[in-house]
N, C-alpha and C positions, 0 to 999 in steps of 0.2 A: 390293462389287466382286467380291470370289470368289466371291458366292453367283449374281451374274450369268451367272462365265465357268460356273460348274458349271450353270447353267441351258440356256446355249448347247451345253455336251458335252451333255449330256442327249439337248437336241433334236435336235442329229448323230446319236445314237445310236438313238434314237427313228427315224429317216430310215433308218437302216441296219438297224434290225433288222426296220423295212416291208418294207424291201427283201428282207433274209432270209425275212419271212412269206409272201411273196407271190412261190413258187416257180413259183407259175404264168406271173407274169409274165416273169420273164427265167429264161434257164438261171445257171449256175454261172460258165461262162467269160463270158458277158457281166459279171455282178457282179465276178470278179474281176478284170476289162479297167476296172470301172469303178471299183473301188478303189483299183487300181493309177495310174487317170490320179489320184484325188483324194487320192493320195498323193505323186503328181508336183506337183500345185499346193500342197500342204502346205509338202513339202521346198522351192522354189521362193518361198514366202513368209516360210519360216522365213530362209531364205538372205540373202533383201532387208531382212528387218528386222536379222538379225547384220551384215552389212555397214553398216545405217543407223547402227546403234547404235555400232560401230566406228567410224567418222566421226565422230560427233558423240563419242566419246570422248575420242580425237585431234584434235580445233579445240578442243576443254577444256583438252586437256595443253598444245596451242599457246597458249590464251588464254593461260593460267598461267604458263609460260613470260616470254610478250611482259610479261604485267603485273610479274610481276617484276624483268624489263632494266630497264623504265620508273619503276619504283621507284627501283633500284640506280644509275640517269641523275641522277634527281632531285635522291638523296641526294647524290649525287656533287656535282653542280655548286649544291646550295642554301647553300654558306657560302661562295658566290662575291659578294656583297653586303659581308659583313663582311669580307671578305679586299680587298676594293675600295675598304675606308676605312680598313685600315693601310696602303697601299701607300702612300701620300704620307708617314708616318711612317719608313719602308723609305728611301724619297728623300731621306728630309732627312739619314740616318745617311750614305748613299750621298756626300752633298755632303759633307756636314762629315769624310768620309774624304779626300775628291777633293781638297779643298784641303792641299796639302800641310804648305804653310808655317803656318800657322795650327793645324795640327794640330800640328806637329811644338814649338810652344812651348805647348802644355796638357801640363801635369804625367805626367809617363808611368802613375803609380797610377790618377790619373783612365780615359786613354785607355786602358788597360786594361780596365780597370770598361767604360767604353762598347762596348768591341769583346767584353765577354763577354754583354752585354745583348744586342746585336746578335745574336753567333752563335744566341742561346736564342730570340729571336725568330725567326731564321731558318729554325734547326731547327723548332720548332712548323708555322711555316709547312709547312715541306718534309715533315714530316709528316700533313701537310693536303691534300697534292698541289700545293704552289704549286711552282716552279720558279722559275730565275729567267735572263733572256736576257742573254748578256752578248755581243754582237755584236764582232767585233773588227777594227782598221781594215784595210780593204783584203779584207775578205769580202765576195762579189754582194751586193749590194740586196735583199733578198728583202720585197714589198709583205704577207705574212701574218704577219710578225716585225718589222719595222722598220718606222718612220714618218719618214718623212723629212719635215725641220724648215728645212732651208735646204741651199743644192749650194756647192758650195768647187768652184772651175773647176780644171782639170789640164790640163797641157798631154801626159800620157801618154794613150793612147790606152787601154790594159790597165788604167787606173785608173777607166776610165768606169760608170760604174753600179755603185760600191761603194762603203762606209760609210768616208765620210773620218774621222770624229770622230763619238764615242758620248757624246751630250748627258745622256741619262738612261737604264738601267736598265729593260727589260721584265719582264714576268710571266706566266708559262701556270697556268691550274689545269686537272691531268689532261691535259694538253695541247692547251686550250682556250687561246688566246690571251686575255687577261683586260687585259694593257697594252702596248701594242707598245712595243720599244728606240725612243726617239727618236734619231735619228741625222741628219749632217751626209751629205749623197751626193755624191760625187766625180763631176763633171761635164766631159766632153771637151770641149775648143775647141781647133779646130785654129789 
């Protein structure tokens, strides 16, 4: 490939120095009117290919970039599967808290023991990016956090499309909705 571009200088130079031999045919000021243009189309190409190359530098740095986000996305939400088959485990601790009565006649050594299980599960989660939704009664309805599971009628008007009773316990990873709160929706009738 260099012995090419050296072949092409050559024949440039070869062209130029005809042109030097052959005083006869042009004067001085014409050659250098004519150097000077073929040094304007030089500079002019030189120009368009630094600018090419420049571009094409920067959609590289962008590609790089983008592919990285897209990684960083991936990684992010791909233990959103396995985080999807403790969640019913998460539920069942959630109930067996929820019932009071029941709870409150297991042995307190025990219910200890389960609520540090709990917390160590939780933690891992939440070190995971899981979250967790606890919607509380009488907050809006919100359709991208809550699922409404059944309406409990009111006869308040201020209470209409808000979370009467929180049936089950949501989940975000990264703040990806993952399980909406199932909840009970507080329904107007006049």
């Amino acid at each position: 490939m260099a012995e090419n571009n050296q072949k092409n200088q050559d024949a440039d130079d070869v062209v130029f120095e005809a042109e030097l031999d052959s005083d006869n045919a042009k004067d001085p000021a014409e050659m250098i009117k004519a150097l000077k243009e073929k040094l304007k189309v030089s500079q002019k190409e030189r120009q368009e290919y630094l600018e090419g190359w420049q571009r094409t530098k920067a959609d590289y740095a962008n590609a790089r970039k983008d592919e990285e986000k897209s990684r960083a996305e991936f990684t992010k939400f791909s233990k959103e599967g396995v985080i999807r088959d403790i969640l019913p485990a998460l539920d069942s601790f959630h109930i067996a808290f929820g019932n009071k009565e029941a709870w409150e006649k297991v042995d307190l050594n025990w219910r200890m023991g389960v609520q540090y299980i709990y917390s160590q599960l939780i933690g891992a989660l939440e070190n995971n990016g899981i979250t967790l939704i606890e919607p509380k009664v009488g907050e809006p309805f919100d359709t991208q956090r809550h699922e409404s599971i059944a309406t409990v009628p009111t006869d308040k008007e201020s209470e209409n499309h808000t979370v009467a009773d929180v049936v089950q316990k949501g989940y975000s990873l990264h703040g990806k909705i993952v399980q909406p709160a199932k909840v009970k929706l507080a329904e107007y009738t006049a």
